[in-house]
N, C-alpha and C positions, 0 to 999 in steps of 0.2 A: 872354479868360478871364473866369469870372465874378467879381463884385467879389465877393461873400458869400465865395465858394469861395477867392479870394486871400486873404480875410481871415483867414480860418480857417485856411489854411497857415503865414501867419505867424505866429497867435496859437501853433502847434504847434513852431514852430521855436522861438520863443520860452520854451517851458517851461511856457505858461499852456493849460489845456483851458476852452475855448468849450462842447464839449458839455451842460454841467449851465445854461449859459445858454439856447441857444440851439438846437435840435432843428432840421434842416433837415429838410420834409416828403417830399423828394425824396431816395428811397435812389441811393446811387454804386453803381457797378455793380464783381459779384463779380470779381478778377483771379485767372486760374487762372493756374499755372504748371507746368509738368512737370519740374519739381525737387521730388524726394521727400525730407522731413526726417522719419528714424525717430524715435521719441516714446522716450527713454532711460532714460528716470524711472524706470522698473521696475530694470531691467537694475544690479545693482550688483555691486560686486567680489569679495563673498564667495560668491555665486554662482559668476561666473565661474572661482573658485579652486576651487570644492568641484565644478566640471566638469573642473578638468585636475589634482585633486590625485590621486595616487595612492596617499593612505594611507588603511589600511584602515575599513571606519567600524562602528561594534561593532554588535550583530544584538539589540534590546530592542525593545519596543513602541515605539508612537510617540508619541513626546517628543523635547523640544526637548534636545542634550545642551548644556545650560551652565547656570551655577547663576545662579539669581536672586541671591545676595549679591556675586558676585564681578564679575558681567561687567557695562559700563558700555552705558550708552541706544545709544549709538551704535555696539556691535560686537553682529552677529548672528549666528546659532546653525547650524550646520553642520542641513543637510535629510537627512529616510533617503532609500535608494533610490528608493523609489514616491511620493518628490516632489521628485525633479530637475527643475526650470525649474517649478515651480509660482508663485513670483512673478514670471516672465518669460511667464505666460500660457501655459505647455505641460502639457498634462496627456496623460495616456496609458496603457497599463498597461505591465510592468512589462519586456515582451518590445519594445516600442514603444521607449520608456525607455531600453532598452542600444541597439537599433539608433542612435537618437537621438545617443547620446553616443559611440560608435566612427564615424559620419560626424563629428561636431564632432573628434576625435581625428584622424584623415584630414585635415581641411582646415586644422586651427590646428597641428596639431604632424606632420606627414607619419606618421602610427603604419603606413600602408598596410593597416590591416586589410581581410578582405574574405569574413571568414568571420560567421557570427554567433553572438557569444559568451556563456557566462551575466556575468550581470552581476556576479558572484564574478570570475570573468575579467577583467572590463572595468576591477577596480580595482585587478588583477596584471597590469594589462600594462603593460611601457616604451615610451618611445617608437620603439625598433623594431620594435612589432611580437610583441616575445618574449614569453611569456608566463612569470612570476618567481612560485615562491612566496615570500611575504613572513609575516613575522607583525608582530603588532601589539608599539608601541614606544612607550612613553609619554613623551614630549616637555615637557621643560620649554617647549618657546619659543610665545610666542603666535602667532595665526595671520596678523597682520601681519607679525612676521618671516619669514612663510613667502614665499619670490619664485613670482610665478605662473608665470615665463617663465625661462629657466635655457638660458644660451648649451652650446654642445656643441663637440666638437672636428671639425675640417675632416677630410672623409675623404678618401684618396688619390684614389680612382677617381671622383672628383665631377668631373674634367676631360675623362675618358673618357666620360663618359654624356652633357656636356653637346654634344660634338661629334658623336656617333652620333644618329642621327636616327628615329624610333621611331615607331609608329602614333600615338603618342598628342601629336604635331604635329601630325595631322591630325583629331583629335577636337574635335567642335565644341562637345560638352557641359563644362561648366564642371566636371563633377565625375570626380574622377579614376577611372578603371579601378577600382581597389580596392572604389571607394563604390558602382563601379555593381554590382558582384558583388555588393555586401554586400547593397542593397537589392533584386536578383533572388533572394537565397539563402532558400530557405524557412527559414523562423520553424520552431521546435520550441516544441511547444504542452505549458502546465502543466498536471502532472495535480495535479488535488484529489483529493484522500481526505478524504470526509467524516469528522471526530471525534466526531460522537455518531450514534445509532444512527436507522433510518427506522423502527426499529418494536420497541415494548415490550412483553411480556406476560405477566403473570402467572402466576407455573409454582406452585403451593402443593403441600406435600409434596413438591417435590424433593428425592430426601438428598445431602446435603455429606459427599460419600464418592469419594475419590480414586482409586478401585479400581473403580469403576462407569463402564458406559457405557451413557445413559439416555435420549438423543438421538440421532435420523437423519434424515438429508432422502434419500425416494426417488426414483427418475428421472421420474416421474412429478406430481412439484410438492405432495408429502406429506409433513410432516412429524409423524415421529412422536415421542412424549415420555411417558415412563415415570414414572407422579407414585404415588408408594405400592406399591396394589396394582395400582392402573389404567392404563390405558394408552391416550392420546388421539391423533386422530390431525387434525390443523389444514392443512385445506387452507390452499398462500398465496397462491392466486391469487383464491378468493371468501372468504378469513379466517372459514369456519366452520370448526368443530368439532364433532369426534362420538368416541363412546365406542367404543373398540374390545373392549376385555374387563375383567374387573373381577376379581378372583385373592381380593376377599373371602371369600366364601361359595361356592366353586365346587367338584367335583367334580373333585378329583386322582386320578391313577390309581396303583396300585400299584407302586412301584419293580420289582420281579420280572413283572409281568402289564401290558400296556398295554391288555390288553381289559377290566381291571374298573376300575370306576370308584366302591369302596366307601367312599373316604379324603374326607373331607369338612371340609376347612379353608381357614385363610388364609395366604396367601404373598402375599412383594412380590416385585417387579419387577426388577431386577437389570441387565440389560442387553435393548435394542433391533438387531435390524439388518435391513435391508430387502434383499431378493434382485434383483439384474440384471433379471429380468421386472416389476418394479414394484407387482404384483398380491399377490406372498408378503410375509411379513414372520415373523420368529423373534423370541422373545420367550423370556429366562432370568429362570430364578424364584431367588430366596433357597435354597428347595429342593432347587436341583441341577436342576429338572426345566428342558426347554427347549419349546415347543409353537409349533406351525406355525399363522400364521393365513392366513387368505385375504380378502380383505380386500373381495369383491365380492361375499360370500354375506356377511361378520362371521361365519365362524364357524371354530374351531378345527380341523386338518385332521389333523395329528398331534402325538401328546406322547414325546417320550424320555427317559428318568428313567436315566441312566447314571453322574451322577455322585452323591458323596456329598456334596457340599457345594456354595455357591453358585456360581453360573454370570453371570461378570462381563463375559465379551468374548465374541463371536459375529464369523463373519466367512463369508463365502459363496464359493463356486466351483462355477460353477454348479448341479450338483444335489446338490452335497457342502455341508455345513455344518458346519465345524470349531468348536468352543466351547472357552472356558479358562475353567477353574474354580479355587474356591480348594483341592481335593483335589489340585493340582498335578498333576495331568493334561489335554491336550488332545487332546480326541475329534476323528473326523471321519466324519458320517454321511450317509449316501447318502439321502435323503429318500425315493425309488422304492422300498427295500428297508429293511426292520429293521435287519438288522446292522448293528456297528461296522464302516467301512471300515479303518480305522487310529486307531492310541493313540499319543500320543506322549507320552513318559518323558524329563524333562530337569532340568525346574525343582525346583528345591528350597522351594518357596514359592508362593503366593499367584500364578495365570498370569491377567494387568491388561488386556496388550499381542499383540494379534492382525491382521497384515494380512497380504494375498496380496499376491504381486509381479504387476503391470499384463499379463504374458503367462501369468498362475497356473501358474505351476513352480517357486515358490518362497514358504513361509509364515515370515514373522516373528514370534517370540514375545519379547514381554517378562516380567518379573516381579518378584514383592517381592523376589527373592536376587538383586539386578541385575544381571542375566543379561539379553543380546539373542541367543537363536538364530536360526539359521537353517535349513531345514527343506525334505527336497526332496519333491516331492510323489510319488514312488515309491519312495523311502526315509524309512521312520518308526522303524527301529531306533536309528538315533544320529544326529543333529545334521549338517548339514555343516561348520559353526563356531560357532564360543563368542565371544562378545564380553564383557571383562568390565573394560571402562573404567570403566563408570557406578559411582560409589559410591551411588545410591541408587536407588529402584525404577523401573523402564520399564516406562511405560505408552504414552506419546508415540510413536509410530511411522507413518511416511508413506514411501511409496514416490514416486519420481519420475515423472510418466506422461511426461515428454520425454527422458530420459535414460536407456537401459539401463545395469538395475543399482545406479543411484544412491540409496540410504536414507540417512533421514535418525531420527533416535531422539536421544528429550530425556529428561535423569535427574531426578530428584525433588531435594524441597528440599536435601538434601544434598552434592545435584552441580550442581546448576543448568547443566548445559552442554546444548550442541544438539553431534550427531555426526555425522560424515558419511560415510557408508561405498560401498564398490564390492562387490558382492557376485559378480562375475566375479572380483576376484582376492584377496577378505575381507580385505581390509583397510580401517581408517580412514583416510582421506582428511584430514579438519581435524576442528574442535572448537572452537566459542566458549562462552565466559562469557556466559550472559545475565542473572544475576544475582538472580536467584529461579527459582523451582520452575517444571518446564515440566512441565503437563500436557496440553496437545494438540497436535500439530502436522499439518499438510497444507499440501500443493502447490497451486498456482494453474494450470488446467486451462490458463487464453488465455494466460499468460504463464509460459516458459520456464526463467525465474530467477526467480520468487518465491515465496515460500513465508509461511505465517499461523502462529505458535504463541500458545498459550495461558498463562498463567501464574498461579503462587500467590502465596503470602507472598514479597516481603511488599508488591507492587505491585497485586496483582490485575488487570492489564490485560491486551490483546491487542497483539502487536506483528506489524508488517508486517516480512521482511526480502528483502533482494537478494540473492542466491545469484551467486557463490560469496562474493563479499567480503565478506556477512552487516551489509551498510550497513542499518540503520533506514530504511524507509520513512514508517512512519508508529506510532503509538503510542497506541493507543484507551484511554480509563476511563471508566467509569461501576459496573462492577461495583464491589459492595461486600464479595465474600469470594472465595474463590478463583475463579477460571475452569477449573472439571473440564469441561466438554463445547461439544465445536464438532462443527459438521455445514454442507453446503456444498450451494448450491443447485443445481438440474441445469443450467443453464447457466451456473457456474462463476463468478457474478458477485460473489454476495452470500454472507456465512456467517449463521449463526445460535450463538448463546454462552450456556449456560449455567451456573449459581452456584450458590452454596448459599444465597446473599440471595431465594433463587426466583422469579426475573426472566429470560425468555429475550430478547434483546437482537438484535436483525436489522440487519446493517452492510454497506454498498456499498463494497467493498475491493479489487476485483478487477476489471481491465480489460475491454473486452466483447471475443466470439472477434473473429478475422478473417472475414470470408465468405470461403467459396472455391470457386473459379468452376468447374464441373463442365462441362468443354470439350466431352465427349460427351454431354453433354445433348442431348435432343432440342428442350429450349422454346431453344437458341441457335441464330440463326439461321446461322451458319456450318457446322452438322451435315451440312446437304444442298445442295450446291454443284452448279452444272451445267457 
């Protein structure tokens, strides 16, 4: 042995370190060993408790919950969900996160789970497995008193399993059944809902008038917007704009004679609505009058002067175009011929609320006498039913496009409800409280169960809901006064929302279609088989 080297063992045995004397120029050689000693320093007990506690943890931004005055250097602060194991080095998002912690539940306390759960879930469930609602219980005791580990009672049949003999003897993977399920089981992926808008634009002279519909998006990716007397129309695919007609100074034609055109004044604008062919578009005057444009010459195609007062809703079936006016009558006129096809006589008031049902054989009318008819399209002498829940005006009305028969109509600030009706066998269905004034609502084309309404006082926002349970999805603001008009783009994705703050607001709310595979296709190569 070398003498330096003994010496140096001794001096080490001894208690005394040679090194700060003596530097030997020759390094000893590395000993590796294959024994692995995990590095623990991280890993502490309040971690490990807030991974197998099961009480609930309150839903706030993030912050630390414990008060700087009361809690001492050495007890730490319970972590939120989307930072489980963040001082033990795991990060992940939030679907990672639950997987994460129902395997740890598997292997430290047998939970068996093998589904995969929301992370709501994952802090309601016992250790069998079960899933418990619990609510939250304020605990005098600190979280030292809390035992991590909690003995349980012996089951009968644990004698019986352990002599039966099971595949899972012969499984070689360390991780049980459950865990392998859980991590083959597809993730279910979160949707975001954007809460501010992808696109702002300045509407001047919009009026803040609950009775008007002044907004439309057509099939064709046009949106059109009724500002005064004028009426613009903003592409949104290259975000120009161009002037569609101007109700200034123009040439009206005579109530009695649609061939003279001697009346020369100014009207505003009233209501918008765009026809199925993408190319028409109907435009209601203050006047009563309503005028056809065509939108690939700009130039006016026909005018109808039928009613006596303003013309606030338009609504289209195919070459018929029904209007509600505040003369409380609604027309329905063949655009090929002059004549009135039919009159309908109902409302006592002010007619807001105009839509055709998705196979048009049936029109819904709202109005200020809150009134929701129903209306068959070969019967205009009387009503097929009367709806008269709503204690304030109906303007709100959407038909279902995934559900025969299913309407849905929202009352004015005095009702605040959403309704929900069968109109196969006229009756109401439900009815929620949403809490202020609903002026618009529509269905979501890609999905099934959702629906977009509009609101007033005293929130002014747009709320997303789930049909039928009427769960909040999501909850947009930015408007600063009522939300009177929404309009929806042609492939169902995006809306567009109107104020009286004169700001049009464009929001991504709605899920994309599905594709669907057209099996007789000729571009599929399976069409022509030998």
């Amino acid at each position: 042995m070398d003498a330096q080297y003994e010496r140096r063992l001794l001096l080490s045995i001894n208690g005394q370190n040679s090194l700060s004397s003596y530097t030997s120029p020759i390094q000893s050689p590395i000993k590796a060993s294959d024994r692995y000693i995990p590095l623990r320093s991280s890993l502490s007990a309040s971690n490990l408790h807030y991974q197998l506690s099961t009480s609930p943890i309150p839903s706030s931004p993030r912050k630390s919950y414990c008060s700087s005055t009361t809690t001492s250097p050495n007890k730490k602060c319970k972590l939120e969900p989307n930072e489980i194991g963040l001082n033990a080095g795991i990060t992940g998002s939030e679907p990672d996160l639950a997987v994460y912690e129902q395997l740890l539940q598997n292997t430290l306390l047998d939970a068996n789970i093998d589904t995969v759960l929301k992370i709501s879930d994952v802090q309601n469930t016992n250790s069998d497995g079960v899933k418990t609602v619990t609510t939250p219980k304020k605990s005098s005791t600190s979280k030292e008193n809390c035992s991590i580990f909690r003995y349980s009672e012996r089951r009968e049949n644990i004698s019986s399993k352990s002599n039966s003999i099971t595949k899972e003897h012969f499984n070689r993977s360390p991780i049980s059944n459950a865990s392998i399920h859980l991590l083959y089981s597809p993730k279910k992926t979160i949707r975001r809902i954007p809460d501010i808008p992808y696109k702002v634009l300045d509407a001047p002279d919009l009026q803040d008038d609950f009775y008007l519909n002044l907004i439309d998006w057509s099939p064709s990716n046009i949106l059109s917007v009724a500002l005064g007397p004028c009426v613009y129309l903003h592409n949104a695919q290259t975000n120009s704009v161009q002037l569609l007609c101007d109700l200034t100074h123009t040439p009206l034609p005579l109530p009695n004679n649609n061939n003279q055109v001697n009346i020369i004044g100014s009207d505003l604008v009233t209501s918008v609505h765009w026809s199925d062919w993408s190319n028409i578009i109907a435009v209601g005057t203050q006047r009563g009058h309503v005028h056809i444009y065509d939108i690939t010459t700009r130039k006016r195609v026909q005018s109808i002067c039928k009613h006596t007062n303003r013309v606030g809703v338009l609504a289209w079936n195919e070459w018929s175009l029904c209007s509600g006016s505040r003369d409380r009558t609604i027309l329905e006129h063949d655009i090929r011929q002059q004549p009135i096809v039919h009159t309908f006589h109902g409302h006592k008031q002010e007619v807001c609320g105009l839509k055709w049902s998705p196979e048009k054989s049936i029109l819904a009318s709202g109005g200020n006498d809150n009134q929701l008819l129903l209306w068959s399209k070969t019967q205009s002498s009387q009503p097929l039913h009367v709806f008269n829940d709503h204690i304030a005006a109906v303007k709100a009305i959407a038909w279902s496009p995934h559900q025969q028969g299913l309407l849905a109509s929202g009352g004015g600030a005095a009702d605040r409800h959403i309704r929900f009706r069968s109109s196969l066998t006229c009756q109401t269905i439900s009815a929620y409280d949403t809490g202020s004034q609903v002026c618009q609502l529509m269905w979501s084309r890609n999905s099934p169960d959702e629906l977009v309404s509009t609101h007033g006082v005293t929130q002014n926002h747009i709320a997303l809901w789930k049909y039928p349970a009427m769960q909040p999805l999501a909850k947009l603001l930015g408007h600063q006064q009522r939300v009177l008009y929404l309009a929806m783009s042609p492939d169902g994705e995006s809306i567009v929302t109107g104020a009286g703050d004169e700001t049009l607001r464009f929001w991504n709310v709605f899920p994309k279609a599905k594709s669907i595979r057209n099996p007789d296709s000729q571009l599929n190569g399976l069409y022509r088989m030998r």
